[in-house]
C-alpha positions as CSV (number, residue, x, y, z in Angstrom):
1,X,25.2,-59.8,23.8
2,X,22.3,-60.2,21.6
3,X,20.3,-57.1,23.2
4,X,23.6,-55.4,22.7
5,X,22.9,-56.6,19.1
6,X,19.7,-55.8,18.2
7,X,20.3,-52.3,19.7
8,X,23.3,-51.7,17.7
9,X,21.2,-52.7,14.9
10,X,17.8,-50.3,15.4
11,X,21.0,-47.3,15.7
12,X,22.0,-48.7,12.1
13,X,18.5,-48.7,10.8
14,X,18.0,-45.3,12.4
15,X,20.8,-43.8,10.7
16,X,19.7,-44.7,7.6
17,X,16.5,-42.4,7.8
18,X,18.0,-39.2,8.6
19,X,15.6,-36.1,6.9
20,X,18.9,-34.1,6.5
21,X,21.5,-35.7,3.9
22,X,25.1,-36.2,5.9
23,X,26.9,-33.5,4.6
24,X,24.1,-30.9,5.9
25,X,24.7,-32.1,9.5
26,X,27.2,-29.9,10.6
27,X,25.6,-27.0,9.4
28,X,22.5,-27.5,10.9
29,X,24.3,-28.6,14.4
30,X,25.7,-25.0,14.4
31,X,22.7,-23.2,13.4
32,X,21.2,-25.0,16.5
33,X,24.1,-24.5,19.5
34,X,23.9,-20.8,18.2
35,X,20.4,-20.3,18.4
36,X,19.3,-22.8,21.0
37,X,15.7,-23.2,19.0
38,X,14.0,-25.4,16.6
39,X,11.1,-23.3,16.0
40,X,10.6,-19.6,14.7
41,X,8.7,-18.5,18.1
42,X,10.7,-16.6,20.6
43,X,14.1,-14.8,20.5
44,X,16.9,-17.1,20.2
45,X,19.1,-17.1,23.4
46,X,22.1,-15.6,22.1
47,X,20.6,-13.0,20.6
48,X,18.8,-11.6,24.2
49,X,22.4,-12.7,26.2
50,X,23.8,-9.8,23.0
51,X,21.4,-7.3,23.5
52,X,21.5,-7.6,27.4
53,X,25.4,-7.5,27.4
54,X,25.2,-4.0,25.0
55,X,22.4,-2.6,27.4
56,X,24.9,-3.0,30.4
57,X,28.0,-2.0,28.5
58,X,25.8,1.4,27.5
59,X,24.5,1.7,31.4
60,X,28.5,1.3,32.4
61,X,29.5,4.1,29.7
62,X,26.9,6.5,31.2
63,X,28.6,9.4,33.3
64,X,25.5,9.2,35.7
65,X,25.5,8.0,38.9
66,X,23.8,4.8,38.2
67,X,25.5,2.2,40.2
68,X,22.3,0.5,41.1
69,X,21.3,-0.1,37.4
70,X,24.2,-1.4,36.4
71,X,24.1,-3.8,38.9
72,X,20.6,-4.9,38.1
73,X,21.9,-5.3,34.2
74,X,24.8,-6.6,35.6
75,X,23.2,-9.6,37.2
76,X,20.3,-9.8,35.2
77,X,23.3,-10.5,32.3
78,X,24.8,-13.2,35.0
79,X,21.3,-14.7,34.9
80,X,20.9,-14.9,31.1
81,X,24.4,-16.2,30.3
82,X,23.6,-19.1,33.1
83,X,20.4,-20.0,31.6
84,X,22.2,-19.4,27.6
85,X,25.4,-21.9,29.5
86,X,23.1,-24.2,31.0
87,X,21.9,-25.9,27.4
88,X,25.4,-25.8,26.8
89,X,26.7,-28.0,29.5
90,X,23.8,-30.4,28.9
91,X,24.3,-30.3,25.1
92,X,28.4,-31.1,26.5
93,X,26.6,-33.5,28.4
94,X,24.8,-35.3,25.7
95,X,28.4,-34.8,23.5
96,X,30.1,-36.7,26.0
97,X,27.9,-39.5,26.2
98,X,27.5,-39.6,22.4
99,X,31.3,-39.8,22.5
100,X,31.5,-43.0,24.9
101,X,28.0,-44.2,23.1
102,X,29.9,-44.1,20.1
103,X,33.1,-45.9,21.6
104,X,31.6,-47.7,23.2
105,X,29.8,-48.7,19.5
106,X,33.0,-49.1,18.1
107,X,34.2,-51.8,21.0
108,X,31.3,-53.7,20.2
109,X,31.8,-53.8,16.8
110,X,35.0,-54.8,17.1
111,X,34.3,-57.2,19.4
112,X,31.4,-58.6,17.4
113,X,33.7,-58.7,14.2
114,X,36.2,-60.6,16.5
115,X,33.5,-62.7,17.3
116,X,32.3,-63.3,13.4
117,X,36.3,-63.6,12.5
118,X,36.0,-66.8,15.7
119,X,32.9,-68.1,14.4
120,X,34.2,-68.2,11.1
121,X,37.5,-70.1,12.3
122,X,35.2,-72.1,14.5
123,X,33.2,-73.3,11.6
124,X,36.1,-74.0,9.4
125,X,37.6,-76.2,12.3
126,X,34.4,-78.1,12.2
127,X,34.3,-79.0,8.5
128,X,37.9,-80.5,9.0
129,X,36.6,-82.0,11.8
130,X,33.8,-83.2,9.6
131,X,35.8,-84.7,6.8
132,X,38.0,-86.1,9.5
133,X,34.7,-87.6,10.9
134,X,33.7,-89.0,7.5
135,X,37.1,-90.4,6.9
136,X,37.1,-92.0,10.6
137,X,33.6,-93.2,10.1
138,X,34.3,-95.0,6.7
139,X,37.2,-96.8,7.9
140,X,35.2,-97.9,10.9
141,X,32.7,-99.2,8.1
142,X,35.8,-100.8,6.2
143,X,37.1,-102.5,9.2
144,X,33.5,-103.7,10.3
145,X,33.1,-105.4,6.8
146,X,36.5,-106.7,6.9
147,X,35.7,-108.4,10.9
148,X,32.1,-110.1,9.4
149,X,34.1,-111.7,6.4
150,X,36.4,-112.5,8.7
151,X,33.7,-113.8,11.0
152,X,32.5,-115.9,8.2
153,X,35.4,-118.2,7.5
154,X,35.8,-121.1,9.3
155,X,38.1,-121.6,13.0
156,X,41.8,-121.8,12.7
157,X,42.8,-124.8,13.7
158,X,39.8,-126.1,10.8
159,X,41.3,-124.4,8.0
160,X,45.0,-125.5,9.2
161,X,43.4,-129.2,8.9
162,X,42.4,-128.4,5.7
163,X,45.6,-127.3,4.4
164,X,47.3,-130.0,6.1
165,X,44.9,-132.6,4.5
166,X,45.3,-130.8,1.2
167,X,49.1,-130.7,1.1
168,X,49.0,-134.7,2.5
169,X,46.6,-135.1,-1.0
170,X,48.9,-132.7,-2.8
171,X,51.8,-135.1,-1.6
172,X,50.3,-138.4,-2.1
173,X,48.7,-137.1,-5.8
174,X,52.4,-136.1,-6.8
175,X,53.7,-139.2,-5.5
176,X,51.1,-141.1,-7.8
177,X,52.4,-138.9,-10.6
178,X,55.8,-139.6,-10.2
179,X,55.4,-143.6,-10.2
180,X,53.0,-142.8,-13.2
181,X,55.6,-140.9,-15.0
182,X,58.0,-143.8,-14.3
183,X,55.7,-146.6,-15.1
184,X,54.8,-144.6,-18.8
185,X,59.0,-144.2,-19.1
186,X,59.0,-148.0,-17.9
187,X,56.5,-148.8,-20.8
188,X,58.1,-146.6,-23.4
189,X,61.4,-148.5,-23.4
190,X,59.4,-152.1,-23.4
191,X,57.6,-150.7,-26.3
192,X,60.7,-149.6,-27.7
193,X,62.2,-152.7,-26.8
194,X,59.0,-155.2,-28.6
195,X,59.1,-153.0,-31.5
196,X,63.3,-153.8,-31.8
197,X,62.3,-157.2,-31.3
198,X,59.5,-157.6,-33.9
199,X,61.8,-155.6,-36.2
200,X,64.4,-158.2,-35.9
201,X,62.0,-161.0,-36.1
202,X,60.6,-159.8,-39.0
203,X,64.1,-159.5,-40.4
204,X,64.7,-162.6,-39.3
205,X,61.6,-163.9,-40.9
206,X,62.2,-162.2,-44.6
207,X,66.2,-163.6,-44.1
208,X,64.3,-166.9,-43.7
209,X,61.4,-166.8,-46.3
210,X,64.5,-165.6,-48.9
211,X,66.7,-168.5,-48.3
212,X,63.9,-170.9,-48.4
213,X,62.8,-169.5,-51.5
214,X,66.3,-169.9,-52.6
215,X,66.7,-173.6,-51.5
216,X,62.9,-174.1,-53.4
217,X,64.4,-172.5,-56.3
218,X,67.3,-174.8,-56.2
219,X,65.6,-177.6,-55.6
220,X,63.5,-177.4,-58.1
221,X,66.4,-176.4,-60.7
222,X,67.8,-179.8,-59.7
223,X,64.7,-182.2,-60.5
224,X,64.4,-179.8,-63.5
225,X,67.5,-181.1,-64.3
226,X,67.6,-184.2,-63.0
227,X,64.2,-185.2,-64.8
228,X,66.1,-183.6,-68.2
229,X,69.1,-185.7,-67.6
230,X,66.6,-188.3,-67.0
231,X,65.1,-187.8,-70.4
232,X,67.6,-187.4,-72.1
233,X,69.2,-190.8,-71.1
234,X,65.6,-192.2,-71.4
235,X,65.8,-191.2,-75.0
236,X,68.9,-192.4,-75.9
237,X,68.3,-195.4,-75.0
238,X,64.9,-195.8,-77.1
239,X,67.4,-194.7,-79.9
240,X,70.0,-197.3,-79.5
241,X,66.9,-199.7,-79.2
């Protein structure tokens, strides 16, 4: 395939040097099968096949008994129109193979433009398969990370003894709150309960200090009085004296 190729490609690079521009091919094609030469030595071949064709059509319009000749020009005009055909069937020749050169060409053009259009496909399929790849590959990473943390922590059974000891501290911690929180209640209400008591007693106390104070009072309005009575009689008697 690559000879095929590279010979396809040297035809390509051929038929971008032509002398002649493309539209000047056909003429010059024609000039050529007509003449059959490239050079301006000799008579071209159609030319002598003419001129030996009108010297055996004069021989034949002779009256003269000339059999003979006209057989000699008659062959001798066989001769030339073989030799003038036989370029022809080789220039048919090379035609025809031209031709199945040139399909030929065209199948493996087509066939190497099939093979681009595969290629093409073929690479596309390989950057999805690529970025399916990379996506594959970094989950693969993901998942290997994952497995060494994994790896890291500590055996089952361990960390379901530490949640089991954790919970039986969680437990006993609440537990301690809750007799906490009922001690503090229990000590709110005696608190409660000293501070009624002292409030009373200190009721109790003033109530007491007052009606001392009061019996003081009185008492002591009575020897007031009784040492005035006292006097009083003291003097009286001193007057009557």
């Amino acid at each position: 395939m690559s000879a095929k190729v590279r010979k396809v490609t040297g035809r390509e690079e051929m038929a971008t040097n032509y002398a002649f521009a493309p539209q000047e091919d056909d003429a010059i094609i024609k000039h050529r099968l007509l003449t059959r030469t490239t050079t301006t030595r000799g008579e071209p071949p159609l030319k002598k096949l003419n001129k030996k064709f009108i010297t055996l059509v004069f021989e034949v319009e002779k009256d003269l008994d000339n059999y003979n000749e006209c057989e000699k020009l008659y062959k001798n005009f066989l001769q030339e129109m073989a030799t003038f055909e036989l370029p022809l069937i080789k220039s048919k020749a090379v035609v025809d193979a031209n031709i199945r050169e040139k399909e030929s060409f065209n199948e493996l053009q087509e066939e190497i433009h099939g093979q681009i259009l595969q290629a093409q496909a073929d690479i596309e399929d390989l950057k999805t398969q690529l970025e399916e790849s990379k996506i594959e590959r970094q989950h693969k990473e993901e998942c290997e990370a994952i497995r060494k943390l994994i790896a890291l922590q500590p055996p089952r059974y361990e960390t379901q003894q530490t949640i089991s000891n954790l919970e039986k501290e969680i437990a006993a911690l609440e537990a301690e709150n809750a007799a906490g929180v009922r001690l503090l209640d229990l000590r709110k209400k005696q608190f409660s309960l000293l501070l009624h008591v002292v409030d009373e007693l200190q009721n109790t106390v003033e109530d007491e200090q007052k009606s001392l104070m009061d019996e003081l009072r009185t008492m002591v309005e009575e020897q007031k009085n009784s040492i005035e009575e006292a006097n009083g009689r003291g003097s009286e008697a001193m007057f009557v004296d």
